[in-house]
C-alpha positions, 0 to 999 in steps of 0.5 A: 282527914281534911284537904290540904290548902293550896295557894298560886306559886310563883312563875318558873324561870327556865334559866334556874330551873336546874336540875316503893312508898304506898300513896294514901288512897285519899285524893288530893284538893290542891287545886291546879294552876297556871305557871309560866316558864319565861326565859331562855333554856339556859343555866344549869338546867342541863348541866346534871348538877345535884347540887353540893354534894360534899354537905353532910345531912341537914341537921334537922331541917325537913321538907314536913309541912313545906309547901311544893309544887309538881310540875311536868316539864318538857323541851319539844315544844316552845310553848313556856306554859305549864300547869302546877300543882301545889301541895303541903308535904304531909302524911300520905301521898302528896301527888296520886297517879290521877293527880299527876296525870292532869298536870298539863305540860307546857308540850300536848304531846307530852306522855303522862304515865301513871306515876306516883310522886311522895315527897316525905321528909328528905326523900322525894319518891318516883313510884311507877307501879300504877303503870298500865303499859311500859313506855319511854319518855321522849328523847329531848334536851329535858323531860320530865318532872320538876320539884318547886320548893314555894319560898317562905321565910321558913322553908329549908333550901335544897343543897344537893339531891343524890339517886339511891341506886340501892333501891331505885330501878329506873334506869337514871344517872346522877346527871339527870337530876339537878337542883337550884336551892329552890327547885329539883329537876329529874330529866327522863328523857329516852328513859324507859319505864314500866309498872316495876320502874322506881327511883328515889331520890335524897334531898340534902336541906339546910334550914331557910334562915340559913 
């Protein structure tokens, strides 16, 4: 199977910043670039809004075929800059442990353990089972990993994305993860992880002309 095309993203703006699938063994081609952070760290960055979770399931509106990017986040520095990497959701693994390592966070410091993210449907997967050695994310205001949906006029816009506490085993709350139509924020600041850690989350989605 081919590569999938990846195309630039457009800048991330903090302010709407809001808040044990088997990746495929194939690399990934999308190539990394350069996005900015402009802005103040203000909103609902931090406010652990998940988004309008009263809404019944998406009728038939899916994340397949969407265009995303991944980006590793983190407030312990003032620097805004920080290196994304878009993707086509697709069959397999969108985000390998070796391509999520090479994200550059806007924070040099910033520790990049082995994690998988799959993005598949209405689920958006954590696997940390490629870990080598446990570790614990920084304590600051936000760390960690932010999910950009690439605006076209057929994406689907996220309304809510809730944690499955059935099969999640990273010690997160609801209040970690926010969401903004476009973007899915998972702070783990101070959270512990290891090689047994997973967290997946369901996204809520209405179609884009909606």
């Amino acid at each position: 199977m081919g590569c999938r095309p990846s195309k630039l993203g457009r800048p991330i703006s903090e302010e709407f910043i809001v808040k044990k699938n088997a990746c495929a063994t194939r690399p990934s081609c999308a190539a990394l670039i350069l996005v900015s952070a402009l802005g103040q760290l203000t909103g609902c960055l931090y406010a652990g809004d998940p988004g309008l979770v009263g809404v019944e399931h998406s009728d038939g509106a899916s994340i397949e075929g969407v265009r995303v990017e991944l980006i590793r986040h983190s407030t312990k520095c003032n620097s805004p800059e920080s290196k994304g990497l878009i993707v086509e959701v697709g069959p397999g693994c969108e985000y390998p442990a070796s391509a999520v390592r090479e994200l550059e966070a806007n924070c040099s410091s910033a520790p990049h353990p082995g994690v998988e993210v799959h993005v598949e449907d209405s689920l958006v997967i954590l696997d940390f089972s490629n870990v080598a050695e446990p570790g614990r994310f920084p304590d600051s205001a936000f760390e960690g990993y932010i999910l950009d949906v690439v605006r076209t006029a057929d994406a689907p816009f996220l309304r809510a994305g809730l944690v499955n506490y059935e099969v999640s085993t990273l010690d997160v709350v609801q209040d970690d993860v926010t969401i903004d139509h476009d973007r899915l924020a998972i702070n783990l600041a101070g959270r512990a992880y290891d090689a047994n850690s997973f967290l997946q989350i369901h996204l809520y989605l209405v179609e884009g002309a909606e």
